[in-house]
Steps between C-alpha positions, in 0.01 A plus 500: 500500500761738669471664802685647760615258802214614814585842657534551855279732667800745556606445141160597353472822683781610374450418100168715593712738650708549188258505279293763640803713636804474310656778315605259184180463310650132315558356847183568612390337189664218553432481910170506404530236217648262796231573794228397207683210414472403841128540508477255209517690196654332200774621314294581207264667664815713680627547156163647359431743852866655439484462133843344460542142341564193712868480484501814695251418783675121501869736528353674806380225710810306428715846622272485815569145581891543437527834625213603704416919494865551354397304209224709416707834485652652172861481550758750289530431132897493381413749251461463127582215305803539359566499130848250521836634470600807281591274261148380487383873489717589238385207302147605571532803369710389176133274434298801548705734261482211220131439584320727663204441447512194656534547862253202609824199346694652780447346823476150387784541298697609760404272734672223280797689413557599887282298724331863592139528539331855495163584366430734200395761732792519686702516184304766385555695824875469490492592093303816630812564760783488233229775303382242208139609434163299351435762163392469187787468239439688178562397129826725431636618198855617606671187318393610136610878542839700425617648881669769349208607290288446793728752704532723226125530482480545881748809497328618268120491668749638773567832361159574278340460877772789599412697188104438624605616861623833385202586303620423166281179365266269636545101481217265481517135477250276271399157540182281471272272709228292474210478781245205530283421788681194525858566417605563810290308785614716844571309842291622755429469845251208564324314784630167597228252309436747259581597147414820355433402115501735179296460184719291289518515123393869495564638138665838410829636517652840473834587332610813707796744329654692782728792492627593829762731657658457814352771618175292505367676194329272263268444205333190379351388232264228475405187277312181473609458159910338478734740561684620129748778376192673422385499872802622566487793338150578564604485859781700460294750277249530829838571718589785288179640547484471813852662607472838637845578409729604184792376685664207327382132615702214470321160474682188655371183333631163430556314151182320460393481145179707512704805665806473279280492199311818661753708540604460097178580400409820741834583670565857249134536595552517854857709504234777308356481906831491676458138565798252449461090550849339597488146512657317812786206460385176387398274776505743771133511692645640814606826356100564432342594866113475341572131557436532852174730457384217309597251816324747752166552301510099418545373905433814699322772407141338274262450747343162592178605301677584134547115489143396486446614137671626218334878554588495854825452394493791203351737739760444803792529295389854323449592879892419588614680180320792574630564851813366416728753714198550750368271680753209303860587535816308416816553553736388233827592688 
């Protein structure tokens, strides 16, 4: 059993000392681990009273033998560890760009190619220096679309929303969502040792048609049967009965199949209302700003009691359409 070699009087009066009176809280801890090794406790009894592991309590007697009080003391660190060379920097970043997603392969990879050794957190912390950031990557269409038909359609949103600023139209944009209690599981603030659980399994889901302006005007029309042209135009029959306006609406929309076939079947219909549907580029997502009402209802704005069951979830969502503007705002800019 280890303990320390017998104190002199003079030298246990003074590990009291410390540990009652010194400003540095870990050398008192570990003044105090020495005067109690000296009164016969064991090292594993030490280890448990300062909750620490052995190694540790062994370190500190072995720092007071060599060293005396000095030992004891926290002494300057150098400063971070550094990542190598900038050679070795550049390199890590060339990994990270062709995986990154794989962060954790670094280190130990690096310590073979280099001989450095630096833990994932500090490689993290100097990624977070040279602005790389921990996000979620999204699925992205831009590969499969024409640019210049992409840009074309972008001047041309561009100038109807200059035409709608001077009073002459109004522009809405239309796009569908579904909602199920368990779609879209939030993360939430939680005790440590606890889990806050939902009902899993809960049936029910609600197609939502939205038609919104940037303005924060919107109308919505909703489903629990699969979305079809038909929907479509019943929801776009409710708009126009709705509007409080013969000004002429434009209605941005992409090319999925229910809304192209839509608009041949009721677009002469709708121009008898002053309502016009123009149909985005292919492949284009980001030109369409309901997308992100759709991300804020989903993982900010339904409260934590619409996920418990399936009319919880109905009911909370009709109460965010219909103070859309009021108490929910968005701004698309």
């Amino acid at each position: 059993m280890k303990f320390v070699k017998k104190l002199a009087e003079a030298e246990r009066q003074t590990l009291l000392d410390a540990s009652r009176h010194a400003p540095w809280s870990r050398f008192r801890q570990r003044a105090h681990a020495v005067w109690l090794s000296d009164k016969g406790y064991r090292v594993d009894r030490l280890a448990e009273i300062f909750a620490v592991d052995r190694d540790t309590v062994s370190g500190w007697l072995d720092a007071w033998e060599s060293r005396g009080l000095t030992g004891l003391r926290d002494f300057p660190h150098p400063g971070r560890p550094s990542l190598g060379s900038e050679g070795d920097r550049a390199w890590l970043e060339g990994e990270l760009e062709k995986a990154p997603h794989q962060a954790k392969a670094l280190p130990p990879r690096l310590l073979e190619r280099a001989g450095v050794e630096v833990s994932l957190n500090t490689l993290k912390r100097w990624l977070r220096e040279r602005d790389w950031t921990w996000k979620r990557c999204r699925r992205s269409l831009k590969g499969r679309r024409d640019a210049a038909k992409f840009e074309e359609g972008r001047r041309a949103l561009a100038a109807l929303h200059e035409r709608e600023a001077a009073g002459e139209l109004d522009v809405f944009y239309l796009d569908e969502s579904g909602f199920s209690a368990s779609s879209c599981v939030p993360y939430a603030w939680q005790r440590r040792g606890e889990t806050r659980a939902l009902p899993a399994n809960v049936p029910g889901r609600l197609n939502v048609i939205g038609l919104v302006s940037l303005g924060g005007q919107g109308h919505f029309h909703s489903s629990e049967e699969t979305v079809t042209h038909a929907t479509v135009i019943e929801a776009i029959g409710g708009f126009i009965r709705s509007r409080k306006t013969e000004k002429l609406t434009v209605i941005v929309m992409d090319n999925a199949s229910v809304h192209v076939k839509a608009v041949a079947e009721a677009q002469w219909d709708w121009l008898a209302d002053w309502v016009w549907a123009w149909f985005l580029p292919a492949y284009s997502p980001e030109l369409n700003p309901i997308e992100t009402l759709w991300r804020r209802i989903k993982y900010e704005w339904l409260p934590w009691a619409a996920y418990q069951c399936f009319e919880s979830l109905r009911a909370a969502l009709q109460g965010i359409f219909g103070d859309l503007g009021h108490k929910y705002r968005i701004n698309f800019g």
